[in-house]
N, C-alpha and C positions, 0 to 999 in steps of 0.2 A: 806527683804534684805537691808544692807546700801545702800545710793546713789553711783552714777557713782564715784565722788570723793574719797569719804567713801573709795568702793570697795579699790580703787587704792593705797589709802595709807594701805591699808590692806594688799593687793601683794608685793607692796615693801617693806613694816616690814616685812613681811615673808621672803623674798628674804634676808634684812641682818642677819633675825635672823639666820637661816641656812646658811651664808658663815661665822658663826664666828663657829671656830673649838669646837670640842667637842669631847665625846666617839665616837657620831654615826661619827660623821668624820674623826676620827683617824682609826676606823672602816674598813673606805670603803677605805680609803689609804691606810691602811698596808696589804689589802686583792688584792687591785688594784696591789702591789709594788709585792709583792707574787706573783700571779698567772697571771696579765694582765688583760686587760680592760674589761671585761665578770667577772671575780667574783667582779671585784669592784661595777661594774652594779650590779648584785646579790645579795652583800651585800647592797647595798644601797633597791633596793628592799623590802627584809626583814626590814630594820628599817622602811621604808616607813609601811608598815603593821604592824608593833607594833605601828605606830603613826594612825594610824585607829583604833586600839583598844582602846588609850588613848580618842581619839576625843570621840566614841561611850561611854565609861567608865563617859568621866566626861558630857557628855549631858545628861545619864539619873541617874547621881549624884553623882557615885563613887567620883567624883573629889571633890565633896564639903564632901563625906565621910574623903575622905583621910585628907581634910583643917580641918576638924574638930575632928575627932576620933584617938589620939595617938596612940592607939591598932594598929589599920587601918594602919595606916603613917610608926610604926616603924618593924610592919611584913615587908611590902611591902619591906622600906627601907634598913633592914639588909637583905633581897634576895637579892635587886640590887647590893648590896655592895659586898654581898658574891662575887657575879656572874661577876661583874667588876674586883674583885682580882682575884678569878681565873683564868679569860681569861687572866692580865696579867703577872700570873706566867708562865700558858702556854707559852707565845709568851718570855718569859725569859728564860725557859728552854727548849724550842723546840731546836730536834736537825735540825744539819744541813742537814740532810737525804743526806748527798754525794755530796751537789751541789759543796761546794768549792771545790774537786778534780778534775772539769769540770774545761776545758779550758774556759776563758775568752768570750765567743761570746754574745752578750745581749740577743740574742733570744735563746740561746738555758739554759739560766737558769730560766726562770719561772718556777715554781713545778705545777704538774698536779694540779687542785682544783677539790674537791667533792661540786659540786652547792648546793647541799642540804644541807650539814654541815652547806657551809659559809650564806644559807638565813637563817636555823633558828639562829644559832648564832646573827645572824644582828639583827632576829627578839626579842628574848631575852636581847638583849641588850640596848633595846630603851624599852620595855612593863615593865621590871623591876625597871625603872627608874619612882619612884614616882614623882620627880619633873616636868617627862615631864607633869603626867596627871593637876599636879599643873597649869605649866604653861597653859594648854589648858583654864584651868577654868580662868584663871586669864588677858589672853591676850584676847580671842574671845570674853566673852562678851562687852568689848571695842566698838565694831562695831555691835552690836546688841540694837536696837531701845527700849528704855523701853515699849514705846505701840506696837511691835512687837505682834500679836496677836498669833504664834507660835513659842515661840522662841525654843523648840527643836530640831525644822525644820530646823532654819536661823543657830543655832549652829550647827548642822552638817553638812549644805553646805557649811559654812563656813572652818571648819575644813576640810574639801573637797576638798575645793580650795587649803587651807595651803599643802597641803599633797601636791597634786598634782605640785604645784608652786615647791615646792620644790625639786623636779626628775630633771630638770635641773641643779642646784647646785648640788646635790648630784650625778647625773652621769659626770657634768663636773671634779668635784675632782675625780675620778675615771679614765677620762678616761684619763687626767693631770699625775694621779699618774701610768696608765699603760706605756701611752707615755714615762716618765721618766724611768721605770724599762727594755723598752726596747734601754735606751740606753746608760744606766748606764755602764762605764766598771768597771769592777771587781764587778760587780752583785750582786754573791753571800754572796761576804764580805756586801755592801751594804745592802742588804734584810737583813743577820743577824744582822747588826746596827739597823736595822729601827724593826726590833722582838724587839730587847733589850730596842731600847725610846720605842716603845709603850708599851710594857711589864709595863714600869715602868710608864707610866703616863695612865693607866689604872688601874694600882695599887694605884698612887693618887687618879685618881676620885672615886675608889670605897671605900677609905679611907676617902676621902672628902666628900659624899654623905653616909657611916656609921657614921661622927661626925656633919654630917646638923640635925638642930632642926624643930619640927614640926613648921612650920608658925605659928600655932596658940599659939604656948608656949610663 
């Protein structure tokens, strides 16, 4: 394991890498804005566990498959791509399932959530993203000793830590973005605003990550 130091600068690059916005964070906000502080939680959960899969994936190599085998990199990366558009035509053309004919109250326009939909949706949407596994490969061994006698080990406590560090960012936006939906007036127009950006900039990143090149090209 790195030193006490090591460690620490470890926690806190993880700490900013996760407050800079992304899919998974546009994610747990528009699902927090939706339903309230419980699926934001939820969806953050689910990307939390597609970031366990990367971690596991690229400690025992996928990651250096993915840096190295185009095959590999451009499967991967036209699912994510797909799966990123889709979600945001969904969230573009979701109807308003009757909320705006509700009178104006904050609390009483959250739409019921299905926990299960929105963890694996979450989880899919961080597992499909090649560049998470990238990144895993390419930030952890940073803090991994070259005479580390096991470094399979020290990568995935590593990544361990990453995961885990990051549940607080990932449930503060959440629970940020339920705070605000319940006190939003005129809610329901709101929530369908925040469908339509994230609609479309879900649709960039899965545009943006179909015209990203393999690292290795």
């Amino acid at each position: 394991m790195p030193d006490t130091t090591q460690l620490l600068v470890f926690i806190a690059a993880g700490w900013l890498l996760n407050l800079t916005p992304g899919p998974d964070v546009l994610y747990i906000v528009s699902q927090a804005l939706r339903s309230g502080v419980r699926a934001g939680v939820v969806a953050a959960l689910g990307i939390v566990s597609g970031c366990f899969v990367h971690v596991f994936t690229a400690a025992l190599g996928m990651g250096a498959l993915l840096a190295t085998s185009a095959t590999a990199f451009m499967v991967l990366k036209w699912a994510g791509a797909a799966y990123l558009v889709w979600m945001g035509l969904r969230l573009l053309l979701a109807r308003p399932d009757g909320v705006a004919a509700l009178p104006s109250v904050p609390s009483a326009t959250l739409l019921p959530a299905n926990l299960g939909r929105i963890y694996w949706r979450g989880f899919l949407t961080n597992v499909l993203n090649p560049k998470v596994a990238l990144f895993f490969l390419a930030f952890v061994p940073q803090f991994i000793a070259p005479d580390a006698p096991d470094k399979v080990v020290v990568f995935l406590l590593l990544g361990l830590i990453f995961n885990i560090n990051s549940l607080p960012v990932n449930f503060g936006y959440a629970w940020l973005a339920g705070w605000a939906a319940h006190r939003m007036s005129a809610a329901s127009r709101a929530r369908r605003w925040m469908d339509r950006s994230a609609g479309v900039m879900f649709i960039g990143f899965g545009l943006r990550l179909a015209m990203s090149d393999n690292p290795k090209a």
